[in-house]
C-alpha positions as a printed Julia matrix, in Angstrom:
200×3 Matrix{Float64}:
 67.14  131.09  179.63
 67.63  134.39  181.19
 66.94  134.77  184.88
 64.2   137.41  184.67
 62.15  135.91  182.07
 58.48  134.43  183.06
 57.0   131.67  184.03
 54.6   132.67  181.46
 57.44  133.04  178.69
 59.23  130.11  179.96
 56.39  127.58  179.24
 55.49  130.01  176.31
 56.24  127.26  173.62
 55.21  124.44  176.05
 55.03  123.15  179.48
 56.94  119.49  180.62
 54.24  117.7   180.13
 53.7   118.0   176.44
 57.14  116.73  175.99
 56.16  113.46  178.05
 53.34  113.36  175.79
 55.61  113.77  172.64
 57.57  110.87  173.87
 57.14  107.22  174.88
 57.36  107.77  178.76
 55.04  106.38  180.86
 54.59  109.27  182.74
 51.83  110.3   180.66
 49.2   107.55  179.65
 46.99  104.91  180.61
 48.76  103.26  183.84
 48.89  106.98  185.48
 49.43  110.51  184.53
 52.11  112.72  185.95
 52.14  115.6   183.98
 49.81  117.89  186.76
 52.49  117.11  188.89
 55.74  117.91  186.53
 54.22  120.62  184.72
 53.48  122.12  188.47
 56.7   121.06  190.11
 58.94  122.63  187.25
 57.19  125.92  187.79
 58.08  125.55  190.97
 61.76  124.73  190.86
 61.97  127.61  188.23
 60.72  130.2   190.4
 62.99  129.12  193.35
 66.34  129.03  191.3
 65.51  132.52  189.65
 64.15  131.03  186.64
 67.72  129.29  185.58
 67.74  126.24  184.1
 67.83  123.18  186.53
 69.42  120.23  187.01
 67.84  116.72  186.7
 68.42  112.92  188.07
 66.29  109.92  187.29
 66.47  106.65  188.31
 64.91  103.9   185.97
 65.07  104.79  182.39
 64.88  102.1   179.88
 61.69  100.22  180.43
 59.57  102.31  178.24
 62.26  103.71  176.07
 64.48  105.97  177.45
 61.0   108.37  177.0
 61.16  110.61  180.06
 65.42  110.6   179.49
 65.04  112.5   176.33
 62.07  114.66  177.18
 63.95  116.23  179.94
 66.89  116.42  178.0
 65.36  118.43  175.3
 63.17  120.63  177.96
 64.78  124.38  177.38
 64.14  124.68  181.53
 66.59  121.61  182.23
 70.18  122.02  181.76
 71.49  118.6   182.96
 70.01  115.29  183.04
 71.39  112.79  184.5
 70.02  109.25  183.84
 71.13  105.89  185.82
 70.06  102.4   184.64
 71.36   98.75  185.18
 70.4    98.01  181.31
 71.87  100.01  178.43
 69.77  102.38  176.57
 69.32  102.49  172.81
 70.12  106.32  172.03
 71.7   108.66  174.61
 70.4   111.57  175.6
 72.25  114.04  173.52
 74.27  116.92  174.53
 72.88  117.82  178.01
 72.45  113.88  178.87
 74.13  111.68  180.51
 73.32  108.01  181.19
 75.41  106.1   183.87
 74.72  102.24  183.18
 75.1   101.39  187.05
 72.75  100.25  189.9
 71.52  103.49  191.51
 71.68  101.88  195.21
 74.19  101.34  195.55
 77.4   103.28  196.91
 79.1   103.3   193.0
 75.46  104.44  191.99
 75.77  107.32  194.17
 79.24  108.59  193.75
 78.93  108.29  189.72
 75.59  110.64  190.05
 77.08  112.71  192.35
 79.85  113.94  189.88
 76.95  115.9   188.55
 75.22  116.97  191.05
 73.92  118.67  193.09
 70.14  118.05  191.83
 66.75  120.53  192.17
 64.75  117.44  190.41
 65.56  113.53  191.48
 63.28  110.57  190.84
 62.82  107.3   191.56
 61.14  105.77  188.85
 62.62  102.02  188.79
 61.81   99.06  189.97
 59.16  100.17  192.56
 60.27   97.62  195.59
 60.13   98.94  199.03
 64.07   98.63  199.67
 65.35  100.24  196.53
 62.17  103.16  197.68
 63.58  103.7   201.0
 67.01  103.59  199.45
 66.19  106.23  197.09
 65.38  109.09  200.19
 68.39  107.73  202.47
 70.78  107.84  199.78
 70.22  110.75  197.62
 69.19  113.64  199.7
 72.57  114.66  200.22
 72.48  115.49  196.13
 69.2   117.47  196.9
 70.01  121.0   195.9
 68.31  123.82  198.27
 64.55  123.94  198.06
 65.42  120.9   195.13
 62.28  118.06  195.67
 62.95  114.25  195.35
 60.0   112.25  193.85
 59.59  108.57  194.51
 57.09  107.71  191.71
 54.88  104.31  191.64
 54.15  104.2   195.39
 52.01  101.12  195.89
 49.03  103.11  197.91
 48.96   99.91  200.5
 52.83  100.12  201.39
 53.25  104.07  202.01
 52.67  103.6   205.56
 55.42  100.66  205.75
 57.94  102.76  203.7
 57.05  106.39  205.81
 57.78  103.84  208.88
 61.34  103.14  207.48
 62.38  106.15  206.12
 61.64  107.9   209.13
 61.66  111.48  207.95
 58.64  113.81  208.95
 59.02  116.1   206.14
 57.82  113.41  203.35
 54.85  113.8   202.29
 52.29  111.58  200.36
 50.37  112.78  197.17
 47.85  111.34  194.85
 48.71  112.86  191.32
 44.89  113.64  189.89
 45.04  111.39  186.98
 42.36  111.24  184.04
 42.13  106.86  184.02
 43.36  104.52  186.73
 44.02  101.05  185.18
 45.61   99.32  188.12
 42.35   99.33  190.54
 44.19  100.88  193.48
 47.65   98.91  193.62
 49.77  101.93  192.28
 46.97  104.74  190.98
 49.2   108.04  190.91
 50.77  107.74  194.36
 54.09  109.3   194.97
 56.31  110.55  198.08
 57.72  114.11  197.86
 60.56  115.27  199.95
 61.43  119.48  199.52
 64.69  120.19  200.58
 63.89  123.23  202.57
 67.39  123.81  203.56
 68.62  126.79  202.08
């Protein structure tokens, strides 16, 4: 992807969302909906790294089928991904994939991601529990690229206060992803935390 090509040109074909859709991630569907979000953040990251392609970590890939693992690794705009799981996945990620079968936090976790880093796009989409949450923002902002954004996905809406509280860093913020259907009556609805690396 050339550096002065469009935003316009780059989603020409299609944005990230329709390859969630085309997949079997649950980032598009009935428990919540991301793709406002992705579709919006990868715009975003595009612009600020002159429209080159960027780099991408996830953590917690094989519940629904590796499905957001091989979406971004067949997204023209991503030219890493980087996928870490305690259980194996079926079928890797092809060519600009890599899955690490290790527990992301932990210190192993981090150095084996880090061999590929740094990041613009990290996300913590695994088990959900406050300490692997808090974890997630302690650990891995060091592999933040400049102006990169870490997304902590799943945020139980009653616990964001308890995990701002003890990750301690002002420049989190909290967002509620407008989704089209809400099936978990207000437990996890589209929450997430979003941390911009600002640091150039």
């Amino acid at each position: 992807m050339a550096s002065d090509i469009s935003l316009v040109d780059c989603f020409s074909e299609k944005p990230p969302s329709a390859y969630f859709a085309e997949s079997d991630s649950d980032k598009t569907g009935i428990r919540h909906n991301y793709t406002n979000l992705y579709d919006w953040l990868f715009a975003s990251l595009l612009f600020q790294n002159g429209m080159k392609p960027i780099r991408v970590l996830e953590i917690g890939v094989t519940m629904f089928g590796e499905g957001s693992g091989h979406a971004f690794a067949k997204m023209p705009f991503v030219e890493k991904f980087v996928g870490l799981d305690v259980n194996p996945i079926q079928e890797d990620f092809g060519e600009k994939g890599v899955f690490l079968q290790v527990d992301g936090y932990t210190e192993e976790g981090l150095q084996s991601a880090a061999r590929y880093g740094p990041y613009h796009l990290l996300i913590d989409d695994a088990e959900h529990s406050h300490d692997q949450q808090v974890k997630f923002f302690t650990m891995y902002t060091p592999l933040c690229a400049p102006f990169g954004v870490m997304v902590c996905e799943d945020v139980p809406r009653m616990s964001i206060p308890k995990r701002l509280k003890a990750i301690k860093d002002p420049s989190l913020l909290k967002v509620r992803v407008p989704g089209a259907f809400i099936a978990t009556k207000g437990k996890l609805d589209n929450n997430v935390l979003l941390k911009i690396n600002r640091t150039p």
